[in-house]
N, C-alpha and C positions, 0 to 999 in steps of 0.2 A: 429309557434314555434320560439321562442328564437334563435338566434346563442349559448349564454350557454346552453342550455337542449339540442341541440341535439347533442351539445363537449358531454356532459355528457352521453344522450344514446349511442352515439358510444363508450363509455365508456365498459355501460353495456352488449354492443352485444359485445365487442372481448373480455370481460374476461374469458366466458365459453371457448371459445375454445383455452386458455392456458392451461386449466385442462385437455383439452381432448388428448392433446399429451403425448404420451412417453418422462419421461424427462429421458433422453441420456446427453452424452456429445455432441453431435452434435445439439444441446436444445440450443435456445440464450437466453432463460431466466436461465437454468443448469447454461452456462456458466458466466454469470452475475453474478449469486449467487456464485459462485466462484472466484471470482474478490472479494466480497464482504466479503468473508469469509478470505481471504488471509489478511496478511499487517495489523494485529494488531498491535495498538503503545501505550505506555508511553509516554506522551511530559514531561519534569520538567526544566522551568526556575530559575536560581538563581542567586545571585547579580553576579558570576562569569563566569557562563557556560550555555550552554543547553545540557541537556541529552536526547536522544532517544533512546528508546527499540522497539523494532520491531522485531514480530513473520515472519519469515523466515524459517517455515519448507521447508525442502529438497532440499534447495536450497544452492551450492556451493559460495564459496567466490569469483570464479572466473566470476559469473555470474551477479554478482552486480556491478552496477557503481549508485559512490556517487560524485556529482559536487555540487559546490557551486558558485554560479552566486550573485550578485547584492541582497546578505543577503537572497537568498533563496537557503535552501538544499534539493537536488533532489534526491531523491533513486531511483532508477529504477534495475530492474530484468526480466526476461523473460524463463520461466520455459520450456524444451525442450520435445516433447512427444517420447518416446523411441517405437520404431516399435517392435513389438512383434509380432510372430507367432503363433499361439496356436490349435493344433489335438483335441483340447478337442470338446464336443458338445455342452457342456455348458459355455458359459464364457461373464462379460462386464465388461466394461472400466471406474470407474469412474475418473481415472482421467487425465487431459488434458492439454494441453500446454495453451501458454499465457503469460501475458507481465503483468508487475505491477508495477506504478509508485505513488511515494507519496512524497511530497514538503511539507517545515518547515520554516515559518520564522527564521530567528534568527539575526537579527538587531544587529550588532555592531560584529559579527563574526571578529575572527583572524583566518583568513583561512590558518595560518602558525598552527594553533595549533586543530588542529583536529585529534581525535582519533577513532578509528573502529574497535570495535574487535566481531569476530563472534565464537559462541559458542553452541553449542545442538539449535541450530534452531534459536537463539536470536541473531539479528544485534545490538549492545549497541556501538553509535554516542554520544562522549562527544566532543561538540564545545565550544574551550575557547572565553569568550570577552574580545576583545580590553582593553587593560586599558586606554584608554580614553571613553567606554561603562561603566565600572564599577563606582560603585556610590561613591563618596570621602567622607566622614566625616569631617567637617570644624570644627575644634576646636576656641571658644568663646575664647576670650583674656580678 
């Protein structure tokens, strides 16, 4: 048999047994999908700026750090799991802590001029460019 077909039978033999677990949050595929589910974005370039929208439910302003390195902007956040006690007999947890980072080019950034304002769940990043980035219009003589 092939080195590909039997990458690919090991394939087929560990998929069943993702289905056969409880998905919990203590599930690394749960938790994956969670990761994946977080951190919706807007990107919109223009001759001046870049805007970013970015879904940030339930997360505090205090808990985001926005860096700008070498024309790339880093969001990073990390969501804290609050301990809770519960007499009940019935109860689960779906939701769980975790860390969530997402990076933007923006080539030609004025990192003196960045704005971030957070709002019902939406992070909205408008980064100005340089004006030596912005495009000049040469007028014909």
């Amino acid at each position: 048999m092939s080195r590909e077909l039997k990458l690919f039978d090991n394939f087929f033999t560990g998929v069943p047994s993702l289905f056969n677990r409880n998905f919990n949050t203590d599930n690394i595929l749960s938790a994956d999908f969670g990761k994946i589910m977080n951190g919706k974005c807007d990107f919109n370039e223009t001759d001046d700026n870049y805007e970013i929208q970015l879904e940030v439910p339930g997360i505090k302003k205090d808990e985001i750090i926005i860096n700008l390195k070498n024309d790339l902007l880093t969001i990073n956040w990390r969501r804290k799991k609050e301990k809770k006690e519960s007499k009940s007999k019935n109860s689960f947890h779906e939701i769980s802590e975790g860390s969530f980072s997402r990076s933007f080019n923006v080539s030609g950034a004025d990192p003196d001029k960045i704005n971030a304002e957070l709002k019902n769940g939406m992070l909205k990043i408008t980064v100005s460019k340089s004006e030596t980035e912005k495009p000049k219009l040469i007028k014909i003589n």
